[in-house]
C-alpha atoms as an extended CHARMM CRD file, in Angstrom:
* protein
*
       254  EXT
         1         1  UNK       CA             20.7250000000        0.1700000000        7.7570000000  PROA      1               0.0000000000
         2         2  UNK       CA             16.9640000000        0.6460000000        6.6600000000  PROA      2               0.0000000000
         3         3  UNK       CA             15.1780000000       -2.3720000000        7.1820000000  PROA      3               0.0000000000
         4         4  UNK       CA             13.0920000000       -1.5770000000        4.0110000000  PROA      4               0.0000000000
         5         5  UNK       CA             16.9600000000       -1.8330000000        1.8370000000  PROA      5               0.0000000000
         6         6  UNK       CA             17.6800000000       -5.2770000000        2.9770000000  PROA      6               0.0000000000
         7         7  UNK       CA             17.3920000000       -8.2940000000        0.9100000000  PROA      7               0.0000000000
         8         8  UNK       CA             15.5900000000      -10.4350000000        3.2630000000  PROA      8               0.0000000000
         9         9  UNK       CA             12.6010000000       -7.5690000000        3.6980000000  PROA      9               0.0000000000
        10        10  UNK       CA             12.5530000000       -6.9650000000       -0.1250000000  PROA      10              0.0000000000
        11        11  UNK       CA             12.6420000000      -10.9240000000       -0.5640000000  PROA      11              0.0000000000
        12        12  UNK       CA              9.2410000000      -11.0560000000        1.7760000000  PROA      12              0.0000000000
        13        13  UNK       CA              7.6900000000       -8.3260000000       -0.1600000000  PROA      13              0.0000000000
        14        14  UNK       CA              8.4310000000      -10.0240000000       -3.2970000000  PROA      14              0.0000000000
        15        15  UNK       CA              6.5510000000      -13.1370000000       -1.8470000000  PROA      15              0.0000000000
        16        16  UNK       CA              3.3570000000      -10.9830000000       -0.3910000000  PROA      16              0.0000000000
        17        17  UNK       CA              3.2510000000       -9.4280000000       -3.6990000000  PROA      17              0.0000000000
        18        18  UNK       CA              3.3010000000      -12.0300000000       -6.1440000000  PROA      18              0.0000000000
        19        19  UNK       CA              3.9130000000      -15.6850000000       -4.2200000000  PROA      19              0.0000000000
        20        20  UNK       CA              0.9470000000      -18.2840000000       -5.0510000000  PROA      20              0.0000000000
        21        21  UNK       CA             -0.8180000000      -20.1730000000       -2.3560000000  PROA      21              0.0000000000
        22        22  UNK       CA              1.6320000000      -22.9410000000       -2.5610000000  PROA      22              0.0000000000
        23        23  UNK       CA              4.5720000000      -20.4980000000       -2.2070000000  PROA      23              0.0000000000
        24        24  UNK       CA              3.3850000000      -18.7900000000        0.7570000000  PROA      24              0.0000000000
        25        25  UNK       CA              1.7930000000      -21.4030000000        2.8570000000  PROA      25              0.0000000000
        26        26  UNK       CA              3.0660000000      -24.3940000000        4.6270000000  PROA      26              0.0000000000
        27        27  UNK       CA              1.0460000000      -27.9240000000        4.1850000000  PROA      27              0.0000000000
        28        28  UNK       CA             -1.9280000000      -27.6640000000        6.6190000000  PROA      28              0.0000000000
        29        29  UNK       CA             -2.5330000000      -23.7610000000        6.7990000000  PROA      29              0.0000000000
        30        30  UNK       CA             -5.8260000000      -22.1990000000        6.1960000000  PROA      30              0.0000000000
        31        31  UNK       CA             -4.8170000000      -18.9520000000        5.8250000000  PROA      31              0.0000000000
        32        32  UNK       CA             -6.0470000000      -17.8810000000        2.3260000000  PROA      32              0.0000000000
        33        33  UNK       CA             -7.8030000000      -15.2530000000        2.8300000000  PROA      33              0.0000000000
        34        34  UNK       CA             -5.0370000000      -13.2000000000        3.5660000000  PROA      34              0.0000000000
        35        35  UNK       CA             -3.5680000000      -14.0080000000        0.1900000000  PROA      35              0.0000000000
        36        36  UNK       CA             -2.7970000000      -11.1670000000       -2.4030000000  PROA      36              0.0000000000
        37        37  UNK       CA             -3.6250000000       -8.1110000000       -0.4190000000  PROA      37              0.0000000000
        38        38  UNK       CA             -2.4510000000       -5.4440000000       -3.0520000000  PROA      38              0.0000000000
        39        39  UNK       CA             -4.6070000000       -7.1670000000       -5.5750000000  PROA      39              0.0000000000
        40        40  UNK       CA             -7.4950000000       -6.5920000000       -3.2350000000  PROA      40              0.0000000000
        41        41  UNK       CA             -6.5020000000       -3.4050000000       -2.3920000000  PROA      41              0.0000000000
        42        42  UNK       CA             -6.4580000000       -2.8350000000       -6.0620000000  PROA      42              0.0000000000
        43        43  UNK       CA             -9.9210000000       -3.9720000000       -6.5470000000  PROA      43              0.0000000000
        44        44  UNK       CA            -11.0200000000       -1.2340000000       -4.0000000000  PROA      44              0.0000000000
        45        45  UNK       CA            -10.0340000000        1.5720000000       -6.1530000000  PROA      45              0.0000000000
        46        46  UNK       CA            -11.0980000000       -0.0510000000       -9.5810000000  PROA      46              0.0000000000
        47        47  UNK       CA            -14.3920000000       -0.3110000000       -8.2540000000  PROA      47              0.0000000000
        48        48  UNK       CA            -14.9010000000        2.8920000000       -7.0550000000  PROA      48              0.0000000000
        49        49  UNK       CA            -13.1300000000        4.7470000000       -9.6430000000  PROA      49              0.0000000000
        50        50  UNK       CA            -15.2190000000        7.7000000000      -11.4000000000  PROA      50              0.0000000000
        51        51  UNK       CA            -16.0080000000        7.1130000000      -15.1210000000  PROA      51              0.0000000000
        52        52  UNK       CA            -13.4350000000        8.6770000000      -17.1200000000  PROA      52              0.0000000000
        53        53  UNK       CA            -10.6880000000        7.9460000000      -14.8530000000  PROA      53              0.0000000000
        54        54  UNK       CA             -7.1460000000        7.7340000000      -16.6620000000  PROA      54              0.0000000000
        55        55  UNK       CA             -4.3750000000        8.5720000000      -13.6850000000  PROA      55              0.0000000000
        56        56  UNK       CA             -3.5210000000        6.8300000000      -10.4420000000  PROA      56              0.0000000000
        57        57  UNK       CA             -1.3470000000        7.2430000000       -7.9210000000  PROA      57              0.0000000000
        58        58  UNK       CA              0.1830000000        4.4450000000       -5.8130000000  PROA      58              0.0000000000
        59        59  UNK       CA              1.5620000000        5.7830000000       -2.6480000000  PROA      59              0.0000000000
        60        60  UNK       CA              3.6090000000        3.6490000000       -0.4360000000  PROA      60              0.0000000000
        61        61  UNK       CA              3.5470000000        1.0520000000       -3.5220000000  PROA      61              0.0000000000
        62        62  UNK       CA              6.6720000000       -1.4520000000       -2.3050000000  PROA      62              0.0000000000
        63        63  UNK       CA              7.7900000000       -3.7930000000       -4.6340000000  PROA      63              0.0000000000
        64        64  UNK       CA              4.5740000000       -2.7870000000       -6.7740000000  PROA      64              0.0000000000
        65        65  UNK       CA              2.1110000000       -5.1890000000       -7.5000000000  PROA      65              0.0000000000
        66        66  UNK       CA             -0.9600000000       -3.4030000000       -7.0780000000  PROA      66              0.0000000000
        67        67  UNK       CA              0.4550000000       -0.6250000000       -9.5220000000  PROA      67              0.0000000000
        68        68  UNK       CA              0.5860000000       -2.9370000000      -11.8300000000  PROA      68              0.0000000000
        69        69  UNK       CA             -3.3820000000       -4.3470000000      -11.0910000000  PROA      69              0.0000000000
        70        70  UNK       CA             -4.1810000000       -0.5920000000      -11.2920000000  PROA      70              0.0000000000
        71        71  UNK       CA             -2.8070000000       -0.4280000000      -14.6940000000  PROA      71              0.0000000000
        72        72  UNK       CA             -5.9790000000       -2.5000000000      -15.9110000000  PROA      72              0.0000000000
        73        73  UNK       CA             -7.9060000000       -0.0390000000      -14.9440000000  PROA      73              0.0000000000
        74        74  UNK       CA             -6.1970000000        3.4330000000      -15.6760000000  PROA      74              0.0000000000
        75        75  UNK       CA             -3.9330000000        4.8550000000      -18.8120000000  PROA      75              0.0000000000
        76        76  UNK       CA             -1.1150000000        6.0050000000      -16.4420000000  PROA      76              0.0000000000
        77        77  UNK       CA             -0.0740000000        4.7350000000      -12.9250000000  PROA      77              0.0000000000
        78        78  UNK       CA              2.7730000000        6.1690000000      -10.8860000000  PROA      78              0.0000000000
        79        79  UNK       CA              4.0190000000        4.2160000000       -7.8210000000  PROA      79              0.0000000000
        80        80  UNK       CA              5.6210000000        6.0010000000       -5.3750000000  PROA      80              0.0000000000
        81        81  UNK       CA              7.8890000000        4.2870000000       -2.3740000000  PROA      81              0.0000000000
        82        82  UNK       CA             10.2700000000        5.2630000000       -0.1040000000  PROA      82              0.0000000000
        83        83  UNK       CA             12.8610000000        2.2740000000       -0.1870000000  PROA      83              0.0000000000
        84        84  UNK       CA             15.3510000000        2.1050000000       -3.4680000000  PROA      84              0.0000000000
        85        85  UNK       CA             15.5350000000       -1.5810000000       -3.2740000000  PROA      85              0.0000000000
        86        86  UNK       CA             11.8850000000       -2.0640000000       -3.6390000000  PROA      86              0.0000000000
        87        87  UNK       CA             11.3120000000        0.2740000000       -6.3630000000  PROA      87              0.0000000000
        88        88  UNK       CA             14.1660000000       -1.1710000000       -8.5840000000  PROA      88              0.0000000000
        89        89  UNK       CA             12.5570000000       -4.6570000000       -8.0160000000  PROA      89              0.0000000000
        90        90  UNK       CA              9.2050000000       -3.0190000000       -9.4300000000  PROA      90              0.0000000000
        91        91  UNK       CA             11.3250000000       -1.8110000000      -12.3150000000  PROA      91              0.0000000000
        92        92  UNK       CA             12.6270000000       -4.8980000000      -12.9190000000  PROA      92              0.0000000000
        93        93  UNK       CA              9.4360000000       -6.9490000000      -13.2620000000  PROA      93              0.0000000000
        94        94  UNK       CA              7.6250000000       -3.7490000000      -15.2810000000  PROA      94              0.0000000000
        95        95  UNK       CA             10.6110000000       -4.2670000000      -17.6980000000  PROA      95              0.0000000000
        96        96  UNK       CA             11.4660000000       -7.9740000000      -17.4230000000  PROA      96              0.0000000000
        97        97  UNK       CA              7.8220000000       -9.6310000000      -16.2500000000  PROA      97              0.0000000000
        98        98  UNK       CA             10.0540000000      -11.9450000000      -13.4460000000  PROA      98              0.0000000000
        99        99  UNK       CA             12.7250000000      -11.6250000000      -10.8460000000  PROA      99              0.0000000000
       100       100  UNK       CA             14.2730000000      -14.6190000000       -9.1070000000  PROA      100             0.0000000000
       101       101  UNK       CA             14.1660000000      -14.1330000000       -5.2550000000  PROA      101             0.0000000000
       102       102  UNK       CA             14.8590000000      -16.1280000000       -2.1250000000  PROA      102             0.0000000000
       103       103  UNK       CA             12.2400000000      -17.3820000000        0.2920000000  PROA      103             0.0000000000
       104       104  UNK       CA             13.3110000000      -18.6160000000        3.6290000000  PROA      104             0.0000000000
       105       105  UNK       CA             12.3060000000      -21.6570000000        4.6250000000  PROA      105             0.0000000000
       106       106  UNK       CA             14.3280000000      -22.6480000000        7.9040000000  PROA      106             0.0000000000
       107       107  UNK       CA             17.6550000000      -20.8080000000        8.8560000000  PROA      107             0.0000000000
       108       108  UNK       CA             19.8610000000      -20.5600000000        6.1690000000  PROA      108             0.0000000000
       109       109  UNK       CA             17.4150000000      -22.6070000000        4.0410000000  PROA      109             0.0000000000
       110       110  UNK       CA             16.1250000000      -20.7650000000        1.0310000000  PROA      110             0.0000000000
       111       111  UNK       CA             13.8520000000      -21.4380000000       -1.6760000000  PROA      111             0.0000000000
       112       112  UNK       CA             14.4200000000      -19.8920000000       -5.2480000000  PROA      112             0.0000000000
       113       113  UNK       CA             11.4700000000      -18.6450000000       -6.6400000000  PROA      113             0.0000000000
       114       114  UNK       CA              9.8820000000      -16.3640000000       -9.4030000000  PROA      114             0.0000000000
       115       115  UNK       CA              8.0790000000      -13.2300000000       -9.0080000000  PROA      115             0.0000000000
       116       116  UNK       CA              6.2320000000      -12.6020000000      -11.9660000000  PROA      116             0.0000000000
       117       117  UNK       CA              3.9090000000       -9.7790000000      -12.8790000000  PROA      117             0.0000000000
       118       118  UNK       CA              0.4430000000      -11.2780000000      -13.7590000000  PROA      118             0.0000000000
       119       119  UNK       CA             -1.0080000000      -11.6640000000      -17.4780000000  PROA      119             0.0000000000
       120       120  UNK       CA             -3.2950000000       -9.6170000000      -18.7910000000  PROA      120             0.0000000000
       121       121  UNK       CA             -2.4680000000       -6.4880000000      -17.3040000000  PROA      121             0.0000000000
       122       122  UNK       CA             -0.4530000000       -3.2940000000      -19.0220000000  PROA      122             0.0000000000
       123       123  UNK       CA              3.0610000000       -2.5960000000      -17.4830000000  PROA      123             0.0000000000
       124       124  UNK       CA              3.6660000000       -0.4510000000      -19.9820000000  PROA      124             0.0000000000
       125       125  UNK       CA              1.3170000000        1.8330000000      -18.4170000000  PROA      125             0.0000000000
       126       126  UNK       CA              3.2230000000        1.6950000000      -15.0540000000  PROA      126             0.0000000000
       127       127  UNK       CA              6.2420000000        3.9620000000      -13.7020000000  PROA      127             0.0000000000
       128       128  UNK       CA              8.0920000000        3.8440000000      -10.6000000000  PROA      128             0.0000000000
       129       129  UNK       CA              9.7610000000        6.1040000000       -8.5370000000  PROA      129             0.0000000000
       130       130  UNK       CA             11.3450000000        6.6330000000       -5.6960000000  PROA      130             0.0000000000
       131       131  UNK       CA             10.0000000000        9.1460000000       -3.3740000000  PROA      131             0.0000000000
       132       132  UNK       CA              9.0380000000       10.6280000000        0.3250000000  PROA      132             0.0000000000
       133       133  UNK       CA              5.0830000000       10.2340000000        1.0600000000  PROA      133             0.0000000000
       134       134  UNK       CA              5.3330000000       13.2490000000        3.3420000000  PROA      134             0.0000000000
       135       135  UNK       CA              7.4610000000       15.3070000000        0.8480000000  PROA      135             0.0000000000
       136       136  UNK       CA              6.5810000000       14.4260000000       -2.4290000000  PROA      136             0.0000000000
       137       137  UNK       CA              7.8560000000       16.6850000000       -5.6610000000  PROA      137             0.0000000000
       138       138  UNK       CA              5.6690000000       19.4960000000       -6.5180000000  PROA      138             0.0000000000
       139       139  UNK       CA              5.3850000000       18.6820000000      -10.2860000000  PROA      139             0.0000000000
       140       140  UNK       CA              3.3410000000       15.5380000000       -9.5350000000  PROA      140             0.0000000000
       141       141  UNK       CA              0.5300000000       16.4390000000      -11.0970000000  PROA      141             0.0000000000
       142       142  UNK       CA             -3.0140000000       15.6080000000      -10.4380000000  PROA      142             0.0000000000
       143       143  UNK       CA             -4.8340000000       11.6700000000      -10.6550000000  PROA      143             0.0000000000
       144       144  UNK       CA             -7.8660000000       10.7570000000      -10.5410000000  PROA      144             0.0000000000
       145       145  UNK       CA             -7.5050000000        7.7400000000       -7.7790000000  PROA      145             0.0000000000
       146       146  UNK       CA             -5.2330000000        7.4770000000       -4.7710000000  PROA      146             0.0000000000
       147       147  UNK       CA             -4.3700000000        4.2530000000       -3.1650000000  PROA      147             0.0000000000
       148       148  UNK       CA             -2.4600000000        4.4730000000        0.2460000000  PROA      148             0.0000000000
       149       149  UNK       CA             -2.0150000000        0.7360000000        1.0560000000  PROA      149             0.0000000000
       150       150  UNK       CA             -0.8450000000        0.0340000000        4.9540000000  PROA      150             0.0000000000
       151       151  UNK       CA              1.4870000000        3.6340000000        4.7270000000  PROA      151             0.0000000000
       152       152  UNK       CA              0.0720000000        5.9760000000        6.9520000000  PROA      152             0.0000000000
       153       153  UNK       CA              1.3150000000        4.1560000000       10.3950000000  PROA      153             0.0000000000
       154       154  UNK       CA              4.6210000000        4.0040000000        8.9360000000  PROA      154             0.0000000000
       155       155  UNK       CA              5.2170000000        7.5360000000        8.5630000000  PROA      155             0.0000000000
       156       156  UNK       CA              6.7500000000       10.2020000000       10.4590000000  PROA      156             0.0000000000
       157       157  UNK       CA              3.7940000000       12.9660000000        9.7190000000  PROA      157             0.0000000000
       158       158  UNK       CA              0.7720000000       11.1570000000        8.6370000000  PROA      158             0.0000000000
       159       159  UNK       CA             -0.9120000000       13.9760000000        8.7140000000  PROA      159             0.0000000000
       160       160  UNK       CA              1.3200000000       15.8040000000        6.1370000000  PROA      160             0.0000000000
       161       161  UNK       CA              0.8880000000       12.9500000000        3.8120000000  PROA      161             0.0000000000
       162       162  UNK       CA             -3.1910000000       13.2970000000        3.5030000000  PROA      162             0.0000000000
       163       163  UNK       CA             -3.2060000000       17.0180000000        3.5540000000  PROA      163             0.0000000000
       164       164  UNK       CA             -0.7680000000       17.1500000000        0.1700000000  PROA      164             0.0000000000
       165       165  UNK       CA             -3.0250000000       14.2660000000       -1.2610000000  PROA      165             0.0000000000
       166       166  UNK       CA             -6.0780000000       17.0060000000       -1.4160000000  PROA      166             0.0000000000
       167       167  UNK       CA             -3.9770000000       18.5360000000       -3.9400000000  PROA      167             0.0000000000
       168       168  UNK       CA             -3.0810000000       15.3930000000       -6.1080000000  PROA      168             0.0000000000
       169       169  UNK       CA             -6.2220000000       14.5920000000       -6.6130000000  PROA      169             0.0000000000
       170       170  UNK       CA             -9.0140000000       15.6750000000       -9.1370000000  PROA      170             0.0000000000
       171       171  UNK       CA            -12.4970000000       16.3890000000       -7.6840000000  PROA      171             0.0000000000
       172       172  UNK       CA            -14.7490000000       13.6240000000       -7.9360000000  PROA      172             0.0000000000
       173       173  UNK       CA            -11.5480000000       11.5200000000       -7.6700000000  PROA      173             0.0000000000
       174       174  UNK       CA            -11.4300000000        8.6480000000       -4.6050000000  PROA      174             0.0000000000
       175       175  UNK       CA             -8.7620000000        7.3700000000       -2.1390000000  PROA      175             0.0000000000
       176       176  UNK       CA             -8.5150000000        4.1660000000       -0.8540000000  PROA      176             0.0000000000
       177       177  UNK       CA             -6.7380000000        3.8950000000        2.4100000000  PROA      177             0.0000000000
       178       178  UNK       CA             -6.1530000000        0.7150000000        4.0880000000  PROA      178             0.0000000000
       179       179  UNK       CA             -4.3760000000        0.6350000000        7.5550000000  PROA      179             0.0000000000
       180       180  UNK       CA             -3.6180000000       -2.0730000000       10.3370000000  PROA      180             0.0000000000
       181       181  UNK       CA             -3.3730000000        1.0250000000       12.3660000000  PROA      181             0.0000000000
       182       182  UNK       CA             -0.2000000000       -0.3040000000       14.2780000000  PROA      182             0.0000000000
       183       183  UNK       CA              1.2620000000        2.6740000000       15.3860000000  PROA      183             0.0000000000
       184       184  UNK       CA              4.6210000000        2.8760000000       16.6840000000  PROA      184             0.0000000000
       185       185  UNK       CA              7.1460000000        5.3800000000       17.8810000000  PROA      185             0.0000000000
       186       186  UNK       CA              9.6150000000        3.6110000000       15.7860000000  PROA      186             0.0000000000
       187       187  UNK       CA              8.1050000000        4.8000000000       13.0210000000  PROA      187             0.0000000000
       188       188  UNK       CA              5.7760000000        7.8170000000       14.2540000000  PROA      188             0.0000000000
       189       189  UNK       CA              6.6050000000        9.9540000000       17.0030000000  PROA      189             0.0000000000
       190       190  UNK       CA              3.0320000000        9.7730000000       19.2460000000  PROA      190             0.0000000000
       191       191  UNK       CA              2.6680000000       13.1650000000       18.9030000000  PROA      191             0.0000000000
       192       192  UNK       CA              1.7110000000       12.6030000000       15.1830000000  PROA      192             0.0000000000
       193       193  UNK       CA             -0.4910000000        9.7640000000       15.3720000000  PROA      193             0.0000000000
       194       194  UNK       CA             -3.4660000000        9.8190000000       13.4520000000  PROA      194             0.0000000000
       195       195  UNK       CA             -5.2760000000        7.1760000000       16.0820000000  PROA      195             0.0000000000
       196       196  UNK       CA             -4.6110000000        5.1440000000       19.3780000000  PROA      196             0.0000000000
       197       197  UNK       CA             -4.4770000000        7.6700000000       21.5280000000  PROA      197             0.0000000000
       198       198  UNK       CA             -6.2150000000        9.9970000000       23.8110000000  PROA      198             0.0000000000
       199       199  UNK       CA             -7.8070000000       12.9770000000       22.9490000000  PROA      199             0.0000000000
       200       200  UNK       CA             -6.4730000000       16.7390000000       24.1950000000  PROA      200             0.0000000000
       201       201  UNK       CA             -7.0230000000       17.4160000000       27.2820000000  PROA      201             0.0000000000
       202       202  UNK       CA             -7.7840000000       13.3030000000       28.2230000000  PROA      202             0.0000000000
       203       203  UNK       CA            -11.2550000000       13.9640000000       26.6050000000  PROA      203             0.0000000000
       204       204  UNK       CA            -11.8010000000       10.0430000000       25.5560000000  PROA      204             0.0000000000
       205       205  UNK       CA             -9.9300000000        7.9970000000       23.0180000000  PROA      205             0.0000000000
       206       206  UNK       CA             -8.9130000000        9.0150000000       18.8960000000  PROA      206             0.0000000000
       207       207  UNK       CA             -9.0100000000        5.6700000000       16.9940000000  PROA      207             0.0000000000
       208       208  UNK       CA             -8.1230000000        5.8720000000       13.2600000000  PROA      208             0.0000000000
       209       209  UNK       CA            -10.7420000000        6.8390000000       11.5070000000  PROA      209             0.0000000000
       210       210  UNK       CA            -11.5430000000        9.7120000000       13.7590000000  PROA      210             0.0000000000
       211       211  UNK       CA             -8.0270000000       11.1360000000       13.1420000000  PROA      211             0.0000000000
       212       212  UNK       CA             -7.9740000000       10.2340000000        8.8610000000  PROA      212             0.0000000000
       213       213  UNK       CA            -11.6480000000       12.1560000000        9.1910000000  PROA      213             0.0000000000
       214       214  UNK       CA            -10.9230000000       15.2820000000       11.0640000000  PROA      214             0.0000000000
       215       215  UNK       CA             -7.5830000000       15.7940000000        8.9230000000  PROA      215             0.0000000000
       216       216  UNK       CA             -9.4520000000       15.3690000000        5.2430000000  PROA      216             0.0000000000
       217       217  UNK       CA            -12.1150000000       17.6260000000        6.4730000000  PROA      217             0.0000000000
       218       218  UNK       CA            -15.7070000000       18.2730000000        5.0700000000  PROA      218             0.0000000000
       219       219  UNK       CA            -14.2140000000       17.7820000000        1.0880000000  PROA      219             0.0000000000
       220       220  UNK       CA            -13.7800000000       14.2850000000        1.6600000000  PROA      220             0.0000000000
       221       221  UNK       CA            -16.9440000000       11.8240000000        1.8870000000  PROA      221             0.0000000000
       222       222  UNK       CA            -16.5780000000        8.2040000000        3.5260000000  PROA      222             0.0000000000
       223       223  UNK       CA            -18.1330000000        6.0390000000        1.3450000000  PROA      223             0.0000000000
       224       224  UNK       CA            -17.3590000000        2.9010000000        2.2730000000  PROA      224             0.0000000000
       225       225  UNK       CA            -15.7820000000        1.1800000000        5.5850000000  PROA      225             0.0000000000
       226       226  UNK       CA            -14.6330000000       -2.7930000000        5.1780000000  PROA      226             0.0000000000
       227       227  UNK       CA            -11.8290000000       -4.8540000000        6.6580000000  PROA      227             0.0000000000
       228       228  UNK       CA             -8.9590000000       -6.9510000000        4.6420000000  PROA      228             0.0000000000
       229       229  UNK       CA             -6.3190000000      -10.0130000000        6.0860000000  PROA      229             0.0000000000
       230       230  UNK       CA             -3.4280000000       -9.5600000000        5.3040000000  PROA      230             0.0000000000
       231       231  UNK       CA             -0.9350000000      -11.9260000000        5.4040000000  PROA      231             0.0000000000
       232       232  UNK       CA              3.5470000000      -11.8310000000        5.1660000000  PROA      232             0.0000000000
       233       233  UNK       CA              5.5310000000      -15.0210000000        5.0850000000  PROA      233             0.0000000000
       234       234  UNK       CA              8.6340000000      -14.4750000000        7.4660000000  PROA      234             0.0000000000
       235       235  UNK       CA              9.8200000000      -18.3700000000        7.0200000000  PROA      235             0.0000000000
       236       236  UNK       CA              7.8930000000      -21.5590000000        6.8880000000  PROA      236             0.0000000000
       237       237  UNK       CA              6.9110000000      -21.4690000000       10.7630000000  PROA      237             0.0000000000
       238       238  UNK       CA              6.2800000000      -17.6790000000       11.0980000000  PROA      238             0.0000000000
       239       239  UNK       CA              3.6260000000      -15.6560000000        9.6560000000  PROA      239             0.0000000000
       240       240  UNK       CA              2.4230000000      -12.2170000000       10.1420000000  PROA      240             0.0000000000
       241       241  UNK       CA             -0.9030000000      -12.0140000000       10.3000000000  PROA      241             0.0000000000
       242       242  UNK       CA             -2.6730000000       -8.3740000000       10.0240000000  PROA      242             0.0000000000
       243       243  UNK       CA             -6.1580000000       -7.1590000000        9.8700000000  PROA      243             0.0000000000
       244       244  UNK       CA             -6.4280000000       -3.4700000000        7.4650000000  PROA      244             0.0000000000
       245       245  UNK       CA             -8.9680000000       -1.4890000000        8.2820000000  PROA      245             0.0000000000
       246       246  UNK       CA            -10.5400000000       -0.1210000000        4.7250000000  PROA      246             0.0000000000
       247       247  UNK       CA            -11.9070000000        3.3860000000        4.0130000000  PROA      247             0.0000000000
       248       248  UNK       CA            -12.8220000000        4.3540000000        0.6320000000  PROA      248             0.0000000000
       249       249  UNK       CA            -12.9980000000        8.4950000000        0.0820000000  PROA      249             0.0000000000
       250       250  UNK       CA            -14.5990000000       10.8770000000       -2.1490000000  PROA      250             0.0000000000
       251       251  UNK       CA            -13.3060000000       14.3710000000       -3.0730000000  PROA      251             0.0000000000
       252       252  UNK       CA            -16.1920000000       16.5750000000       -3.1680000000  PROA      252             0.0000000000
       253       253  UNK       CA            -16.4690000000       18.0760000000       -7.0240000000  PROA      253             0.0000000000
       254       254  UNK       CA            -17.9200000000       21.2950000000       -5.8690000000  PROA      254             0.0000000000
């Protein structure tokens, strides 16, 4: 089975997405800043949105809680994810506003809790879908803002995935990427990584950003670089802790 279709990973994600500080973390841990990533990675594209902006895409979205931050900022968000069981738990809090969930504790101890989309935002605005990020449909359209939140080191052609998103996305428009850069043959044969790894021919090393620059190519300006924590509750003695490298990119309007 998937991991992403189990209940315990889609019980996690619930809990990165949308636990509070009291949910997540066990008395004693200072470990805040890693606290509501997809918000964050949100705030990224909001802020660097072009004027006029009405469409964005969420690729990779999981259980969907920055789509629905997005939708502050845009008329129409899409969120795109490969796993069925995460994108009918985004359904049900666009249509419901809650979902119960279980958060392990210890064992076979669990914790009921509430995921709840937050106020003030406009899930009306919001679909869901599920989808491939390396073979989207061709009737997607075009948006104004991409975000691609920890997704490319999970797929099995990377580089497929940003060459379609030059054609999703307006000129002027920006894409927010944010990696941990973790690649892994379970995921991504080597051959395909985008970083962590030597260049043809043994002529030094490719990190990351090297590999997301030469595949967007000259119509693509960096314009900003910055780092986000990240952090996913496993149970109350086990946390993965992650460090996302940020890149914020411009399509060229000419």
């Amino acid at each position: 089975m998937n991991i992403y279709e189990t209940d315990r990973l889609l019980a996690e994600y619930l809990l990165f997405h949308y636990g509070s500080a009291e949910e997540i973390l066990s008395p004693g841990m200072e470990l805040r800043a890693g606290l509501e990533f997809p918000r964050r990675c949100a705030q990224w594209v909001l802020r660097h949105q072009a004027p006029g902006s009405k469409r964005a895409l969420d690729l990779g979205c999981a259980v969907g809680r920055a789509s629905f931050e997005l939708s502050g900022g845009f008329e129409e968000v899409l969120g795109i994810d490969f796993s069925a069981s995460f994108i009918r738990a985004a359904e049900r809090l666009k249509h419901e506003g809650q979902l119960a969930y279980e958060r392990v504790d210890e064992g076979r101890i669990r914790t009921v809790l509430q995921a709840q989309v937050p106020a003030g935002l406009e899930p009306g605005r919001v679909s869901f879908e599920q989808g491939d990020a390396c073979h989207l449909r061709e009737d997607l359209g075009e948006f104004d803002a991409i975000l691609m939140a920890n997704l490319l080191c999970r797929l099995p052609d990377p580089q497929a995935c940003l060459e379609r998103s030059r054609s999703l996305l307006r000129r002027g428009g920006v894409m927010v990427l944010t990696t941990p850069c973790s690649w892994m043959e379970e995921f991504t044969l080597p051959e395909k990584w985008l970083g962590g790894r030597q260049a043809e021919e043994g002529a030094g090393e490719v990190r990351t950003l090297e590999g997301i620059r030469e595949v967007l190519g000259d119509s693509f300006q960096l314009e900003m670089l910055a780092e986000e924590p990240f952090l996913i509750r496993e149970h109350a003695r086990k946390f993965q802790w992650g460090q996302a490298q940020v890149s914020v990119w411009r399509l060229s309007d000419f």
